[in-house]
C-alpha positions in Angstrom: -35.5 6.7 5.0 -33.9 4.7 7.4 -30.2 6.9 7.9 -26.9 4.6 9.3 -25.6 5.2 12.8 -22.6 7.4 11.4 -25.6 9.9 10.0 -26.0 11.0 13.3 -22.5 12.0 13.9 -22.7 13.4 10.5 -25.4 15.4 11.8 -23.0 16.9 15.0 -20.3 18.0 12.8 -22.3 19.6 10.5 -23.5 22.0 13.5 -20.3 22.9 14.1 -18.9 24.1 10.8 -18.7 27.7 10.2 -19.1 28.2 6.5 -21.5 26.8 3.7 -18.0 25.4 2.1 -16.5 23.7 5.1 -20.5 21.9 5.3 -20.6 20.9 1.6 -16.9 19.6 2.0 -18.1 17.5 4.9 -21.5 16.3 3.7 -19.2 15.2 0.3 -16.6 13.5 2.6 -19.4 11.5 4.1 -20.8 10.7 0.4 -16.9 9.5 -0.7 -16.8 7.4 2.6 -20.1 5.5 2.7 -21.4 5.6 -1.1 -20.5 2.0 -1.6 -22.7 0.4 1.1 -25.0 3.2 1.9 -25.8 4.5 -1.8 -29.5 4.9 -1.2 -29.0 7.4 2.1 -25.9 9.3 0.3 -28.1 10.0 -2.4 -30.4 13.2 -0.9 -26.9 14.0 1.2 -24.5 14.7 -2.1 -27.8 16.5 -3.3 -28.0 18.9 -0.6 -23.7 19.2 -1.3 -24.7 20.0 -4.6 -27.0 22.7 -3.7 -24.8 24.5 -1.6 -22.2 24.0 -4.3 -24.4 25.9 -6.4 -24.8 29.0 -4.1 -21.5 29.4 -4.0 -20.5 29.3 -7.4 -17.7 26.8 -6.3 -16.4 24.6 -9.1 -14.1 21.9 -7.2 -17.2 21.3 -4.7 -19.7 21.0 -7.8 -17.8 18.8 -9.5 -16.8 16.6 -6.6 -20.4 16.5 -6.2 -21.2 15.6 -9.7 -18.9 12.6 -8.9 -20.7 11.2 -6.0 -24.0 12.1 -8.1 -22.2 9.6 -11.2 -21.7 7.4 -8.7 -25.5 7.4 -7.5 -26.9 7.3 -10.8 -25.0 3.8 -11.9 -25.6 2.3 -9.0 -29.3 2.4 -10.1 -28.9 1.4 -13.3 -29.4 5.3 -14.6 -26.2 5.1 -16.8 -27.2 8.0 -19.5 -28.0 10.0 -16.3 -24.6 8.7 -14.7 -22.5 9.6 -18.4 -24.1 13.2 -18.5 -22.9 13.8 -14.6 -19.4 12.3 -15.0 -18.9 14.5 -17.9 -19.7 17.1 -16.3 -17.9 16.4 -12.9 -14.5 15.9 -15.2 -14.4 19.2 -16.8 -15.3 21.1 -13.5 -12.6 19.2 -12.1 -10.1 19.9 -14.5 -11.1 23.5 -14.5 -10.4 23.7 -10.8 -7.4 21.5 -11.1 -8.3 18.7 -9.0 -6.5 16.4 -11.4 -6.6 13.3 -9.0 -10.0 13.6 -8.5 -10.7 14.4 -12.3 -9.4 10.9 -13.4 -11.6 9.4 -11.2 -14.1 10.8 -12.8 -13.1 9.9 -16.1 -12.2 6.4 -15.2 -15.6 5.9 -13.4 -17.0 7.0 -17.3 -14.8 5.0 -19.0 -16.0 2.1 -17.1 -19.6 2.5 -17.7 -18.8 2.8 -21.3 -16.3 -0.3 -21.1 -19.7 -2.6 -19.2 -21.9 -1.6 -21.7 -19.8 -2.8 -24.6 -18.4 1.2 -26.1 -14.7 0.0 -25.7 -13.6 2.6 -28.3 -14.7 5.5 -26.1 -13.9 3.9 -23.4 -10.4 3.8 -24.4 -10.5 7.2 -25.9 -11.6 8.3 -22.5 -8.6 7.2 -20.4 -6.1 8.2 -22.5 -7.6 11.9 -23.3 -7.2 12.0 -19.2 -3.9 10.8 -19.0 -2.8 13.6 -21.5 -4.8 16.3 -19.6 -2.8 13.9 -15.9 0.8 13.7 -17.6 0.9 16.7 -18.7 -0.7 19.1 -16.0 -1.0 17.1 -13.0 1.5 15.0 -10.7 2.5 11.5 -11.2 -0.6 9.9 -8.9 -3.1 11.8 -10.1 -2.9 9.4 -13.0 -3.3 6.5 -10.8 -7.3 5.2 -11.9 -6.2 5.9 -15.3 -3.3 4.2 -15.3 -5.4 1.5 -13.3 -8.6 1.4 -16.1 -5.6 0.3 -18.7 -4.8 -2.7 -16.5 -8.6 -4.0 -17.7 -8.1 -2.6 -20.8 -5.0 -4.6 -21.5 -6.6 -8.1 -19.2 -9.5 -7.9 -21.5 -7.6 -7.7 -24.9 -5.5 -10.6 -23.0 -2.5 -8.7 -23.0 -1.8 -10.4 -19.6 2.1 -9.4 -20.0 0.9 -5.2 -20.3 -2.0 -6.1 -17.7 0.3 -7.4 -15.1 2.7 -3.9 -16.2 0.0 -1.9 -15.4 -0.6 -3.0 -12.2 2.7 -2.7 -10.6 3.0 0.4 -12.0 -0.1 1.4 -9.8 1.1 -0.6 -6.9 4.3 1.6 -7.3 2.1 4.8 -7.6 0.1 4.0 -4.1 3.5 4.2 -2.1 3.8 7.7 -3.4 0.4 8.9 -3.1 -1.1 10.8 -0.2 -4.7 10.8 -1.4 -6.5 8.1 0.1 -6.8 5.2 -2.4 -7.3 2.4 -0.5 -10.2 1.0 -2.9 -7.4 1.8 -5.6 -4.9 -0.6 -3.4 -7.6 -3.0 -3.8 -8.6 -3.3 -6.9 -4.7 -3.7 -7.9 -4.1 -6.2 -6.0 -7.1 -8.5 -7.1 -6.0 -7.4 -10.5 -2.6 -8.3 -10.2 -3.9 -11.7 -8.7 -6.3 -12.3 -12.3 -3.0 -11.9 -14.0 -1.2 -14.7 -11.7 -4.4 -16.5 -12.3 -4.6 -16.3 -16.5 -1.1 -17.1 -16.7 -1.4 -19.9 -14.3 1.3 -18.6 -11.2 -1.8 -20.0 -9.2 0.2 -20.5 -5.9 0.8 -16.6 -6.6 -2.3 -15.6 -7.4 -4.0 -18.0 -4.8 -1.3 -15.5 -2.4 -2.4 -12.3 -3.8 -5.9 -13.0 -4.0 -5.5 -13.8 -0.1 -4.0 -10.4 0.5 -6.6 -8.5 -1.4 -9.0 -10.3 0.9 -7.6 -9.3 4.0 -6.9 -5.7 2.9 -10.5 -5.4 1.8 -11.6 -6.8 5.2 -9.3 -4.6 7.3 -10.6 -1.0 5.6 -14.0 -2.1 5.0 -14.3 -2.2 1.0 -17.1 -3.8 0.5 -17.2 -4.0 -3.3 -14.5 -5.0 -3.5 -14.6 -7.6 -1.0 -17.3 -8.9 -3.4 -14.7 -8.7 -6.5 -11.8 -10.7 -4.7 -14.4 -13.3 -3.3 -15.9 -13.5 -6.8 -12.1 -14.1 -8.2 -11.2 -16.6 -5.5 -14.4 -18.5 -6.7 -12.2 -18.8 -10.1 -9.5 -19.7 -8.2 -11.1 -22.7 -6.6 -12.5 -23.8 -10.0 -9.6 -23.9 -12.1 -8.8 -26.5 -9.3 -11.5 -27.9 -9.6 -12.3 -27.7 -6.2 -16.1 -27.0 -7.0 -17.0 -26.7 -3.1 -15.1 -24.3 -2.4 -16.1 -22.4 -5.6 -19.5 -22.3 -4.7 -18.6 -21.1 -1.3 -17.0 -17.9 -2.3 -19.5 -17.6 -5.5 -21.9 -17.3 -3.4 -20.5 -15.0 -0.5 -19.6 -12.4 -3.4 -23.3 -12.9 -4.7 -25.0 -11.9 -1.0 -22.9 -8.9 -1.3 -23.1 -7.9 -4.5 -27.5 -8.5 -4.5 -27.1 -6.2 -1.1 -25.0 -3.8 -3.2 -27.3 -3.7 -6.1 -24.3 -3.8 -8.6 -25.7 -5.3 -11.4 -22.9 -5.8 -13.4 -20.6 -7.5 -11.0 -23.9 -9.3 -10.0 -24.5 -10.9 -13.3 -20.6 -12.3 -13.5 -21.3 -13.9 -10.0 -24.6 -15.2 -11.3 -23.1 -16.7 -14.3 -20.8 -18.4 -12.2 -22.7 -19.9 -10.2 -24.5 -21.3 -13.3 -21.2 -23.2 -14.0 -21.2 -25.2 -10.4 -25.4 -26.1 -11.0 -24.3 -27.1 -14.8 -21.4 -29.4 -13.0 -24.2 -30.7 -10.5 -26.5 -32.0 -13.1 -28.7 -29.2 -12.3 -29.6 -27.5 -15.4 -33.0 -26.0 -14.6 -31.7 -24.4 -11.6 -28.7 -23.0 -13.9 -30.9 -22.1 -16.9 -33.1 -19.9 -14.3 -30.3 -18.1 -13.0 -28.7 -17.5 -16.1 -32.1 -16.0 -17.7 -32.5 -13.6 -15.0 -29.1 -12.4 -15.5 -29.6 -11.9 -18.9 -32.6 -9.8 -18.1 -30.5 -8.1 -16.0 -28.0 -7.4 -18.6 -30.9 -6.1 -20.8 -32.0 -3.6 -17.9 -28.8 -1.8 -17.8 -28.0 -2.3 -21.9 -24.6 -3.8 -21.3 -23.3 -5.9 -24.4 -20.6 -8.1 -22.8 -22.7 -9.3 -20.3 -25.5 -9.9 -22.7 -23.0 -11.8 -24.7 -21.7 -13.9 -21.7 -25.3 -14.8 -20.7 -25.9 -15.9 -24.6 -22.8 -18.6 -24.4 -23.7 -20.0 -21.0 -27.2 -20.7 -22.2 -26.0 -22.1 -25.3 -23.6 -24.1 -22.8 -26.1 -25.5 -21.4 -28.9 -26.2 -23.7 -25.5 -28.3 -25.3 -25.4 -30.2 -21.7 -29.2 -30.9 -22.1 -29.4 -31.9 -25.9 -30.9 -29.2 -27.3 -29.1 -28.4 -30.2 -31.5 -25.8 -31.5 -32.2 -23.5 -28.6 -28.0 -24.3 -27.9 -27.1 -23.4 -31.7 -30.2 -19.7 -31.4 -27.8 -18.6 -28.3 -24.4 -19.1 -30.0 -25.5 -17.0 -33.2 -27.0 -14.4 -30.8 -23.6 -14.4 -29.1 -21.5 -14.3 -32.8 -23.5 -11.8 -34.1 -22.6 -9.6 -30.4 -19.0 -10.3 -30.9 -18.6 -8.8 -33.7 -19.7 -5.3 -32.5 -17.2 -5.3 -29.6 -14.5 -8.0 -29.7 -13.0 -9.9 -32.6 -9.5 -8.8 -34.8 -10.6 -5.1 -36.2 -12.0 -4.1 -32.5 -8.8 -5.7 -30.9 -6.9 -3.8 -33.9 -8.8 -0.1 -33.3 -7.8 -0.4 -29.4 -4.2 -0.7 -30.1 -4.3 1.9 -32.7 -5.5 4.2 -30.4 -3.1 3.4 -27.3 -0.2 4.0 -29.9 -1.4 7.2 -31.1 -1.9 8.4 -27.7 1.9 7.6 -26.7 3.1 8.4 -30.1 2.0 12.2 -29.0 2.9 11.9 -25.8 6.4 11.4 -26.8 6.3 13.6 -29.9 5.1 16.5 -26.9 7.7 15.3 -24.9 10.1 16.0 -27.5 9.1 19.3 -28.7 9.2 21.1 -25.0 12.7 18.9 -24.3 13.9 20.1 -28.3 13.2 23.3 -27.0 15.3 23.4 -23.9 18.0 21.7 -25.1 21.0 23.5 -25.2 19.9 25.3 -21.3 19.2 21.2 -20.5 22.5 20.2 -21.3 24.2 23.5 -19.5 22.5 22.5 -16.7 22.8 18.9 -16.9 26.6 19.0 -17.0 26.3 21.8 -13.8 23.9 19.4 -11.6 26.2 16.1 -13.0 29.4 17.9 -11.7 27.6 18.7 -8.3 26.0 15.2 -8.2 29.6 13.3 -8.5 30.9 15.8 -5.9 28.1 15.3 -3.3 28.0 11.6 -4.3 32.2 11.2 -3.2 31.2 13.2 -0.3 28.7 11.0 0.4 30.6 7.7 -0.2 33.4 9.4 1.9 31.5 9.9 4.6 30.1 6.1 4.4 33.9 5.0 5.0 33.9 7.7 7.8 30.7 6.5 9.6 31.8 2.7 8.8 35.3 2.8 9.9 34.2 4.2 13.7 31.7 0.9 13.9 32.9 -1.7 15.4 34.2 -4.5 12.9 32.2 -7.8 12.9 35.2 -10.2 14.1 35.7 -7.6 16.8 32.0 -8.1 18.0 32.4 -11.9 17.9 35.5 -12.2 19.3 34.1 -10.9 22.6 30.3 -11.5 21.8 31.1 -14.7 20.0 27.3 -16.2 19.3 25.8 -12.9 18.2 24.5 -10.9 15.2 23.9 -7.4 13.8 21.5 -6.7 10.6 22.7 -2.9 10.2 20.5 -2.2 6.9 21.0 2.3 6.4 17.9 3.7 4.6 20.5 5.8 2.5 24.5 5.6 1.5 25.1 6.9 5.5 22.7 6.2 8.4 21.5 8.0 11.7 21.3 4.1 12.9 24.5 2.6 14.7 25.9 0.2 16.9 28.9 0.5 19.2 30.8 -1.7 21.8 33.7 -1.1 24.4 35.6 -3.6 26.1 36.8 -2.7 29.7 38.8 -4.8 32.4 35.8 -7.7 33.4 33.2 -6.3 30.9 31.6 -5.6 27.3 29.8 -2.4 26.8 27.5 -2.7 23.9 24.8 -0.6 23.0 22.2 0.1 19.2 21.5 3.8 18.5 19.1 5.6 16.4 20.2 9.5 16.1 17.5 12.1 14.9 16.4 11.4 10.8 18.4 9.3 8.6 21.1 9.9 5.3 23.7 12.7 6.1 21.9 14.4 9.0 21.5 11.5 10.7 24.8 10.4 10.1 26.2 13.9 11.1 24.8 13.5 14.7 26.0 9.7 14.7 29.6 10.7 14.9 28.9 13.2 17.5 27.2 11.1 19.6 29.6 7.7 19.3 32.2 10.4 20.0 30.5 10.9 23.1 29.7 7.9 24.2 33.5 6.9 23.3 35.1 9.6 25.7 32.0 8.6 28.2 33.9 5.4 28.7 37.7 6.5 28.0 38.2 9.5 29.4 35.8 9.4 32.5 36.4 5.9 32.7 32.4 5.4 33.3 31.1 1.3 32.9 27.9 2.1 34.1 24.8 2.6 31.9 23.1 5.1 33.7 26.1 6.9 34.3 27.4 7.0 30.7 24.0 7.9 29.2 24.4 11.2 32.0 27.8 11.6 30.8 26.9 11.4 26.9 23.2 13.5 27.3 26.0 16.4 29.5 28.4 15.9 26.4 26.1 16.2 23.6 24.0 19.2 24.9 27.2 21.5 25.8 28.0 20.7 21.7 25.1 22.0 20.9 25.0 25.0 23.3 24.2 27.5 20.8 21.3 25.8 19.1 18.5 26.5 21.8 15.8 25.2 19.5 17.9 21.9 18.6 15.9 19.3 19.5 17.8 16.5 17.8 20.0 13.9 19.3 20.0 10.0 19.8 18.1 7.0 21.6 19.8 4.5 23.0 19.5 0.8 24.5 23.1 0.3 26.6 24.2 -2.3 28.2 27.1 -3.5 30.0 27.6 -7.5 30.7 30.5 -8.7 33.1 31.1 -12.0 31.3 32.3 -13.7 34.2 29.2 -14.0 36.1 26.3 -13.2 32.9 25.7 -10.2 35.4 24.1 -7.7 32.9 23.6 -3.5 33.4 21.0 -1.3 30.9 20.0 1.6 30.9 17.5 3.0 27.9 16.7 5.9 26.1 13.6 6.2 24.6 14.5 2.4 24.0 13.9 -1.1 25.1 15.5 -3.9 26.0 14.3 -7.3 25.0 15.1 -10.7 26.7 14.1 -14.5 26.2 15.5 -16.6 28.5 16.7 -20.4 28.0 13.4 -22.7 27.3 10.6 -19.9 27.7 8.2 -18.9 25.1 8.2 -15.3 26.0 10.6 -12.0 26.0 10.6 -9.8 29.3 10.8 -6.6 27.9 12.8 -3.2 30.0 11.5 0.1 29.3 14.1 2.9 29.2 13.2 6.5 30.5 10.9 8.6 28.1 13.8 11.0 27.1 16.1 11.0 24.6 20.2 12.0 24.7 19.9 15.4 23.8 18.4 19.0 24.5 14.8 18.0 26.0 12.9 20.6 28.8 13.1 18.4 31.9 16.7 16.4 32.5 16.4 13.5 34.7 19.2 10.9 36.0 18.7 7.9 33.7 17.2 4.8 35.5 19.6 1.1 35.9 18.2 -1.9 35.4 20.5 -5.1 37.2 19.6 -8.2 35.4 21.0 -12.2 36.5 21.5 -14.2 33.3 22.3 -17.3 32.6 23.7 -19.8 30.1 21.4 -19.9 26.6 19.3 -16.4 27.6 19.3 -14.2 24.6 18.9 -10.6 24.5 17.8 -8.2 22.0 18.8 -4.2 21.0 17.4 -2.7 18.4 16.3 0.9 16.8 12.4 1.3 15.4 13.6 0.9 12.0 12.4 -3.0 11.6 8.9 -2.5 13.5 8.5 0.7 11.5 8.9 -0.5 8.1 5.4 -0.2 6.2 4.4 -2.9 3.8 2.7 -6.3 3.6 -1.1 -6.9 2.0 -3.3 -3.8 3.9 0.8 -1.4 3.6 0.3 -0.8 7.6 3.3 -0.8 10.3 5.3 -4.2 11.1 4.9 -2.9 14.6 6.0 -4.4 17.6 3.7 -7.6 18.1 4.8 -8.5 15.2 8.3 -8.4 15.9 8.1 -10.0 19.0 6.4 -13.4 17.8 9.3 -13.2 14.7 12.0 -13.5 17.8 10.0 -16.3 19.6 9.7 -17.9 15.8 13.6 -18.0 15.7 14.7 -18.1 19.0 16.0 -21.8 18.4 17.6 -21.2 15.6 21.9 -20.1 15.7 22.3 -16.4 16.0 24.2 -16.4 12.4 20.7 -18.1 11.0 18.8 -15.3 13.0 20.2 -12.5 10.9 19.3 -14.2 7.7 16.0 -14.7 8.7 15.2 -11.3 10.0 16.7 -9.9 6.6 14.4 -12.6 4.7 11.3 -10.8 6.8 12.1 -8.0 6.2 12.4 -8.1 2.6 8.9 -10.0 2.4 7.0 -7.5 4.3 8.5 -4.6 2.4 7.9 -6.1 -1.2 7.7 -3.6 -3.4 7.6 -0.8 -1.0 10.4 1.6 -0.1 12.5 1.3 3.0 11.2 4.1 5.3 14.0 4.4 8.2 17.4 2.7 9.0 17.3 -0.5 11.0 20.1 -1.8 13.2 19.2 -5.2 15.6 21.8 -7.0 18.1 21.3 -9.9 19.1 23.8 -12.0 21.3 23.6 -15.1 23.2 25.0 -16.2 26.0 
């Protein structure tokens, strides 16, 4: 067998492990990584995984093994193997309490058993794992469950519960630590079918786009092939049947490589539909027989049922009313085992039995706590309200020592500041003195965010107040000394303190645009008047604070001019995860935003970064505080 390049590497790490259980764990890692593309060369790895597994009597490792084995055996079409191997991998899982990894196993079951037309166990599956999830387990070890009942619910045409589901699990991947990129995936081109069925097609055209990308970027191939397959629908609902093809048939090279028979068979009957629109029947009655031989191979009901209508289709298109008329009555006569009212019907039944127990569970253990519940709820409500006006105390604290928005403008009159705290208080803040011939301004970012953050705020605008008051210092370089020699003698007694504050400081004479910075751990961004690019100032690599080498902070001299803009800002915006692939903003990014406003009025500017910034971080949460001054001259 002919072994990918990564084998080899495989092969060195393997040499260096020191136990039979850190060499199983690898050999499965490798399995989990490359099973998709490389199935055939995983298969005699996971076995030798297995094996060792064995030996050791080690239940997680076996059953992990047994999952990668499940995986093998539908891959080629070995699907009783496959059921008999999931099973098994499920209840060594849950034994071991690997409950993320257990409802994968269950939802990789339930979706044989959902292909081959067994909806009812199917069903039965996923929600005997979500009670087993919800009730042992954490809240995203339910997340391929919770993800199966997105199908579950798209297939009844519940598109209202489907597109539920799937935020849900969009919701459930900001939390998780597990990596479930493939799970990303597959919610996003679900979420996109929904847009699709309920025609938001500029929305699902958006989403499908995404997926794409995402899928690209982290190297999914199957589901590559799923999002390709969908954009394919996409383009021929708009009956843009060129296009259609194009992706059809980009999905179906995959998929054939892939050997997924399956998702081959919906590509091939889709590709039947463009032929059939082409006048060319023959070509479409060939593919579509040899995907119904196909769905015969690997006993699948729905997709022998979906071959039966698109040759009845197109004997229709051909006038032949008797071959058309044999292929719908195969087709009715399917139907009725696995769709139609009384299926539809048994499926709901049991999705309200399950959450009629679930809550009836929920009730008993809550019924059962009650009276210490409510004790303790009316303690932790009392604490809550008196944190919370601590809190909110503090806010009016931390906002009344900022400077106040007409006071910036009045001095800094074409500038902006998008000050967006992660919590109620924020380690973020911006500050500005005025002296004699000059404006001091400067954006901060102190160590963490919420009331820590905010905590070392105060102390360090304190400092940088009596930096500038009492020593009477204009210069950056010389106040960031001044502050770093404050802050570090109030924290004297805290040798292993390590917090404190980066800064980017400057100080412009307004008279001649002459500007002074100095950074810490910060940078300072400038576009000048009609150029398409920022010159960027690095600060030193230290922040204001206790740090094992002290050196004099650098100053940069800087000649503006009339219409040059220049930018301050903390890591918040750059940092904020989010977008289709949920990766960093980072800084590139940022910079091609400023170049992308840069014409527009500074008031506009601060709209439009908000407006960004909202749009990247969709659904996800805000991970930092985020403070950016911009002023113009």
């Amino acid at each position: 067998m002919t072994f990918h390049s990564s084998y080899s590497n495989l092969q060195r790490e393997i040499k260096k492990t020191k136990s039979l259980e850190e060499e199983a764990s690898l050999l499965l890692a490798y399995c989990s990584t490359h099973k998709i593309k490389y199935w055939k060369e995983c298969e005699p790895i996971v076995k030798r995984a297995l094996k060792i597994a064995e030996k050791l009597n080690h239940k997680e490792l076996k059953g992990l093994a047994l999952l990668e084995i499940g995986y093998q055996s539908w891959f080629s079409d070995k699907t009783k193997e496959a059921l008999i191997d999931l099973t098994k991998s499920a209840i060594l899982l849950k034994e071991s309490g690997n409950y993320f990894k257990f409802s994968r196993a269950v939802t990789v079951k339930s979706s044989i058993l959902w292909s081959k037309g067994d909806r009812k166990d199917a069903v039965l599956n996923i929600f005997n794992g979500l009670r087993t999830t919800k009730m042992k387990g954490e809240k995203q070890d339910s997340l391929w469950l919770e993800w199966f009942l997105g199908i579950f619910y798209f297939d009844l045409k519940d598109y209202q519960n489907a597109e539920k589901q799937y935020k849900k699990c969009l919701s459930i991947i900001t939390i998780s630590t597990a990596n479930v990129k493939d799970a990303h995936a597959y919610c996003l081109i679900g979420y996109g079918g929904v847009l699709l069925k309920t025609n938001r097609k500029d929305e699902a055209l958006d989403y499908l786009l995404k997926a794409q990308q995402f899928c690209e970027t982290n190297l999914l191939q199957r589901q590559e092939a799923r999002v390709l397959n969908d954009l394919g629908n996409y383009f021929y609902s708009k009956h843009e049947y060129g296009q259609a093809s194009a992706y059809y048939l980009k999905s179906y090279k995959i998929r054939l490589e892939q050997n997924t028979k399956p998702a081959l068979i919906t590509t091939m009957l889709a590709l039947s539909k463009i032929d059939s629109i082409n006048k060319s029947h023959e070509k479409a009655l060939k593919i579509v027989n040899t995907a119904l031989d196909f769905s015969k191979e690997i006993n699948s009901t729905p997709k022998i049922i979906a071959c039966h209508k698109r040759l009845s289709k197109i004997y229709k298109d051909l006038n032949n009313y008797e071959k058309s008329i044999f292929h719908s009555v195969k087709k009715k006569k399917l139907d009725k085992l696995i769709s139609g009212t009384k299926i539809s019907s048994e499926l709901k039944n049991i999705e309200t039995r399950f959450l009629t127990e679930f809550i009836e569970q929920e009730r008993k253990v809550l019924s059962l706590q009650n009276e210490d519940l409510i004790k303790a709820n009316e303690i932790i409500k009392k604490q809550y309200n008196e944190i919370s006006d601590s809190i909110r105390y503090a806010k009016r604290i931390q906002t009344a020592i900022l400077p106040s928005m007409s006071f910036v403008q009045k001095h800094l009159n074409q500038s902006f500041i998008l000050y967006l705290p992660k919590d109620i208080v924020a380690g973020d803040f911006y500050w500005m003195e005025i002296t004699k011939d000059s404006v001091i301004f400067a954006v901060a970012d102190c160590t963490g965010h919420g009331v820590p953050g905010a905590m070392i705020s105060v102390v360090c605008n304190n400092a940088l107040n009596r930096a500038v008051r009492e020593f009477k210092l204009t210069k950056p370089n010389e106040i960031l000394d001044k502050v770093r020699n404050l802050i570090t003698k109030e924290f004297k007694n805290e040798k292993d303190f390590y917090d404190g504050m980066d800064i980017s400081l400057c100080t412009l004479n307004k008279t001649t645009n002459h500007l002074e910075w100095s950074g810490a751990n910060s940078p300072l961004w400038i576009v000048r008047k009609n150029k398409n690019s920022i010159d960027e100032f690095k600060g030193n690599s230290q922040p204001i604070g206790i740090y094992p080498v002290y050196n004099p902070f650098t100053l940069h001299e800087i000649q503006l001019a009339k219409g040059d803009q220049v930018y301050l800002f903390s890591d918040g915006f750059t940092d904020q995860f989010g977008g289709s692939n949920y990766k960093k903003f980072l800084k590139n990014k940022f910079r091609s935003l400023i170049l992308d406003l840069k014409d527009s009025p500074m008031s506009e500017q601060k709209e439009l970064f908000l407006q960004k910034h909202i749009e990247w971080k969709g659904l996800y949460e805000q991970i930092d505080d985020i403070c950016i001054f911009g002023i113009k001259l």
